[in-house]
N, C-alpha and C positions, 0 to 999 in steps of 0.2 A: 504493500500500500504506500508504504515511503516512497517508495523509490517513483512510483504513478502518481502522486501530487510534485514530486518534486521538479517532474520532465513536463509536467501541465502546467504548473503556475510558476516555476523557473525560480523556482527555491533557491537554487545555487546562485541565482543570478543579485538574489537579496543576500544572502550574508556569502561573503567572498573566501569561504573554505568547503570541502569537501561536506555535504551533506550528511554523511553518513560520520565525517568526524568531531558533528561538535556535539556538548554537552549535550546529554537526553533532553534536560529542564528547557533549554535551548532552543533545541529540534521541536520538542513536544508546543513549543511558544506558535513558532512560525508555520507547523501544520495545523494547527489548532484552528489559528486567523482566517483560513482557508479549507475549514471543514464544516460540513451541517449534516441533517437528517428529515428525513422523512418517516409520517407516524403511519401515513396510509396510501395507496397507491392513485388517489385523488389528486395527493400534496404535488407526487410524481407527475402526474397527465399535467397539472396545470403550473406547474413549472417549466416542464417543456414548451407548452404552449404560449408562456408569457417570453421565453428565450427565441420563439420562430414565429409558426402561425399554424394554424390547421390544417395544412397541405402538408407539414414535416411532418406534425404530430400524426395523421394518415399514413404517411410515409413510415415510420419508425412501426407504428402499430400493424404495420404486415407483417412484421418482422419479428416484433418481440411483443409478447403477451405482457403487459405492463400490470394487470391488475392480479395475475396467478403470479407474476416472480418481482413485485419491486421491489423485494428483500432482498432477490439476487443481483440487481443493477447498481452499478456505479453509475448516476448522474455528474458530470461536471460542464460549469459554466467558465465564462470567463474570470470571475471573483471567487468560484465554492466547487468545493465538490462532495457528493450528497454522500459519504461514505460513514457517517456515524451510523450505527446499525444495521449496518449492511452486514447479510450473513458468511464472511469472509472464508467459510470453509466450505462455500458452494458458490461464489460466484460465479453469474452464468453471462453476466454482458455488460459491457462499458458501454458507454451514450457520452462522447465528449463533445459537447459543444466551444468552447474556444477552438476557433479557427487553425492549421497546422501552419498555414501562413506566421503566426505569432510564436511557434516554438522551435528556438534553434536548431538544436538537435534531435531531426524527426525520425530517424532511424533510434535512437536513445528512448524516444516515447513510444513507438510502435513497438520496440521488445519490452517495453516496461509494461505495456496492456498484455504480451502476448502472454507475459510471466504469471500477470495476474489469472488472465483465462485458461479454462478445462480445455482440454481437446472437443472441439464442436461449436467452445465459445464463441459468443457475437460480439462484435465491436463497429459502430456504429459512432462516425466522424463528418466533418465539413471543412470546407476548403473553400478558397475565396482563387479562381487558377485562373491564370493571366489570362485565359482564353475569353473568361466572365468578365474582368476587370477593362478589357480592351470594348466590348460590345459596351460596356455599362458609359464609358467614358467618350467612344463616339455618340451615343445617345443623349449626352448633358451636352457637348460640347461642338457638336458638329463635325464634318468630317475632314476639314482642316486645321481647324483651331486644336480636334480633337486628336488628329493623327499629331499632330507635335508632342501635345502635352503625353500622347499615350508614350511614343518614341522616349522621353525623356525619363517616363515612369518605368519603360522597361530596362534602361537601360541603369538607373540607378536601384531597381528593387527588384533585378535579375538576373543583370551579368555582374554589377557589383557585387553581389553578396557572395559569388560565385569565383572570387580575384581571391587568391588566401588570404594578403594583406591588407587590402582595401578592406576585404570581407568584416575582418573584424573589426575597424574602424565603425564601418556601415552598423553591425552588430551592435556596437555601445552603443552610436547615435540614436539609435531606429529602436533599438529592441525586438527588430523583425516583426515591426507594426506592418507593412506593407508590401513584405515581400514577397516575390512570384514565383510560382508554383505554376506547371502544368500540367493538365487529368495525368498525362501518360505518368510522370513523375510522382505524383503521389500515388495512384495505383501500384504503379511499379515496385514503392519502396512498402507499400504494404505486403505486394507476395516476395519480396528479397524477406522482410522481417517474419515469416512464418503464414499468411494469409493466403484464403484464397476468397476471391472475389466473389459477391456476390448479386449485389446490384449497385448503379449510383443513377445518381437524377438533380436535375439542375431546380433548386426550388428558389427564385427572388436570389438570383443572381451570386448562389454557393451550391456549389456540387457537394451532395451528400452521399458518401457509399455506406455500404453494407459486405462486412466481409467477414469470415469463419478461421476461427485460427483451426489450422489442419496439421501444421508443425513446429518444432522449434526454431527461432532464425537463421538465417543463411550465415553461414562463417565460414565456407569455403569461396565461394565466388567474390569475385571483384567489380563494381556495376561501372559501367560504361559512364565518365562523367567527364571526360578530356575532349577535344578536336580530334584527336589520334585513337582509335579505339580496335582492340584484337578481340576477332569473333572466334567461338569455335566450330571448328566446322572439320571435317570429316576427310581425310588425307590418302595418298595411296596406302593400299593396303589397310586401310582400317585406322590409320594413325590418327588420331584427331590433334589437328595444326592451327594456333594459332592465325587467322586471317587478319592481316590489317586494311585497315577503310579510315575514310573520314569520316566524322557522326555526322550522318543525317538525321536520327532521331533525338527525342527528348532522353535527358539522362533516365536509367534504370528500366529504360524500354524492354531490355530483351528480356527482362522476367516476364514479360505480358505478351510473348509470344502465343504462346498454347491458351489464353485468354483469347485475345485477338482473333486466333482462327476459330476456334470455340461460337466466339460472336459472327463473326460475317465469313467463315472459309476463303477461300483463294482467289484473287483475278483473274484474269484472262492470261496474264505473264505467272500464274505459277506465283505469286506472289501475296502475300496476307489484303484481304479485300478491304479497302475503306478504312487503310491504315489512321488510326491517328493519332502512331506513334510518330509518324514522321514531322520535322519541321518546316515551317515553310520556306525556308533559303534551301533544307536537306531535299525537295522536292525539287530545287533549280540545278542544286551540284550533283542530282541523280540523274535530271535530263541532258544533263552535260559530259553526264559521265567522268565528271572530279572525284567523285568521292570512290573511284577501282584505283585510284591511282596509288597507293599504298601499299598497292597488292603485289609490284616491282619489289619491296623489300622481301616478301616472300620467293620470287622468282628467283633473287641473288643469293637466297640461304638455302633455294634447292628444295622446297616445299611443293613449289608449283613451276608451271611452264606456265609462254605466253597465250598459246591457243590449246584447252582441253574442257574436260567437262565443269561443270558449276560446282563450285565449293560450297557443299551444303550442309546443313545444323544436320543434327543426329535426329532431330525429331523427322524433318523433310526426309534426310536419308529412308528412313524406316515406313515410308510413306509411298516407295519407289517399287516398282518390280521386284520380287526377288530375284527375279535370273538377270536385270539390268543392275542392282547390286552388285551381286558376283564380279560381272564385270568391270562397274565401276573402278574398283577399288584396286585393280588393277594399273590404272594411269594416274598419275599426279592432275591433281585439277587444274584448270586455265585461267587467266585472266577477260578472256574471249570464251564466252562457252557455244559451241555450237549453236545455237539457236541463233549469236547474232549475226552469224554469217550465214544461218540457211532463212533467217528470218523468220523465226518460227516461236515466234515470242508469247502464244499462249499456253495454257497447261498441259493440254495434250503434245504441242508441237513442241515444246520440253524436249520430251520423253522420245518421241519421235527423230528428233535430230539426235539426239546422242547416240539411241540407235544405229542412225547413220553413219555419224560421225567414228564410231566405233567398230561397225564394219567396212568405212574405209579405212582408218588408221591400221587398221590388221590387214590389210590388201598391201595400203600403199604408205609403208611407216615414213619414209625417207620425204616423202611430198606433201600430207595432208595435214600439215600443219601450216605449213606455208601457202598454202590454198585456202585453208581458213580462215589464216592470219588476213589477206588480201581481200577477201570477203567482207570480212569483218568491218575494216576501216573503211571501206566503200558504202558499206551500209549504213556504218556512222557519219560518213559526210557528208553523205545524202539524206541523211534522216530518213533513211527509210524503215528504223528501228532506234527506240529509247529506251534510255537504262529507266527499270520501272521503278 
């Protein structure tokens, strides 16, 4: 319970030692300030409802049975969280309402909820994500007075915060009153921290999800949060190889892969449908085909070649023929995958070309690279195929 008011109302941030090292009389002071209760699960509905409006409190009540468990719920607001009386050896769901926008370390609060919850637990949050914040602010301000002011807001309460050293400058200033979040990124960091998703919905201009702790957090992986980012992906012979790219998407995206297809399946390119994990520049440097450019570092260290099959995640892999497997694995992947030299840039025509491409490289090994090499760039500079 400590440790979940301290990541919500930024405990650490009021008295400037280690939470967990000062005096009990101390600690017991400063959770105290920041604690209440509820005598009946009325107290519960209409505290919610004075914190949002009728459309959350709907929203939440699909979800969690307020009037059989608000003994088992952690409420928290921006000033209180409802945890006196709550029956702590059955806790079954957290309700935070301060926004994640306000709490620095959101990876530190989403395992601090996961710690608190059962396996099945609900946890049920809001977010204020730059996507909401830009539509909110061309609608007050018009769409040039508003694209400036939005330009300046993103750029001070979302790449700064995102600079190591500015960051913390930004952090004392701000307190992370206004800082920018986007859906993929909070989604993201909730299935890194142990979740899996279960719904979100934009109510009056905050996305509120719903999501099931199913595990313990992520401490093996490392989430995508650079310019420079190595994917993994599936190498000759089975070896899974580090790929480097430039990010297109929003940090912590690729936990929301198997989310994503889940939601909308695949395009017409073999590709996650109605992505919206990618960004809108990561959409310009993909039809451009900037962001393969990385992938030369794997060429030089003998990973991959310039023209061979598609470097693909383990889940796609598993997704694939088995007998087109088999052989797969067999060739080093390419930076050119056949598709964009036979042009065959939907799902089907995937699978198709590499077929291909695979029965000629076994015919003709010494030339059919360099034949698809020449393909390839001609169909990029005639745009007669885009990186999707």
């Amino acid at each position: 319970m400590n440790s979940y008011i301290q990541y919500v109302h930024d405990i650490n941030d009021v008295i400037p030692v280690s939470f967990f090292r000062i005096p009990f009389f101390q600690r017991y002071q400063e959770t105290n300030n920041v604690t209440d209760s509820f005598h009946n699960w009325n107290q519960l509905q209409k505290a919610i409802h004075s914190e949002s409006n009728t459309e959350v409190l709907d929203y939440i009540s699909e979800h969690l049975d307020l009037k059989r468990n608000f003994r088992n719920i952690v409420f928290t607001t921006n000033s209180k969280s409802y945890v006196e009386g709550v029956n702590f050896s059955n806790v079954r769901s957290v309700v935070n309402f301060k926004k994640i926008n306000k709490i620095q370390y959101i990876n530190k609060h989403f395992r601090s909820v996961n710690s608190m919850l059962p396996d099945a637990g609900i946890y049920i949050g809001r977010a204020e994500t730059y996507q909401e914040r830009k539509s909110k602010v061309l609608s007050k301000f018009g769409k040039y007075l508003g694209g400036l002011i939005w330009f300046g807001d993103f750029i001070f309460n979302r790449v700064f915060p995102k600079l190591r050293f500015v960051g913390n400058i930004y952090w004392f200033l701000t307190n992370g009153r206004y800082h920018d979040v986007s859906k993929a990124e909070v989604l993201g960091r909730l299935v890194y921290c142990g979740f899996e998703i279960i719904d979100y919905k934009v109510i009056d201009g905050l996305m509120y999800y719903t999501v099931m702790k199913t595990r313990e957090p992520n401490t093996h992986s490392y989430p995508s949060y650079h310019p420079l980012i190595k994917l993994r992906r599936v190498g000759k012979n089975g070896k899974m190889i580090w790929v480097y790219k430039f990010r297109t998407m929003h940090p912590y995206s690729e936990f929301l892969q198997d989310f994503v297809i889940k939601l909308n399946g695949y395009n017409e390119v073999g590709k996650p449908a109605n992505d919206f994990r990618v960004t809108r520049w990561g959409r310009w440097m993909r039809k451009l085909w900037i962001d393969e450019f990385p992938q030369l570092i794997n060429v030089l260290k003998g990973e991959m070649k310039l023209v061979g099959i598609r470097p693909l995640s383990k889940v796609r892999f598993n997704q694939f023929p088995k007998d087109l497997q088999i052989e797969r694995v067999k060739h080093k992947p390419g930076c050119f995958p056949p598709y964009v030299a036979l042009n065959m840039p939907d799902e089907i025509g995937n699978i198709k070309a590499e077929r291909i491409y695979l029965r000629d490289i076994a015919l003709h090994p010494s030339t059919t690279d360099i034949k698809y090499l020449g393909k390839s760039v001609m169909n990029i500079l005639m745009n007669k195929i885009r990186s999707s």
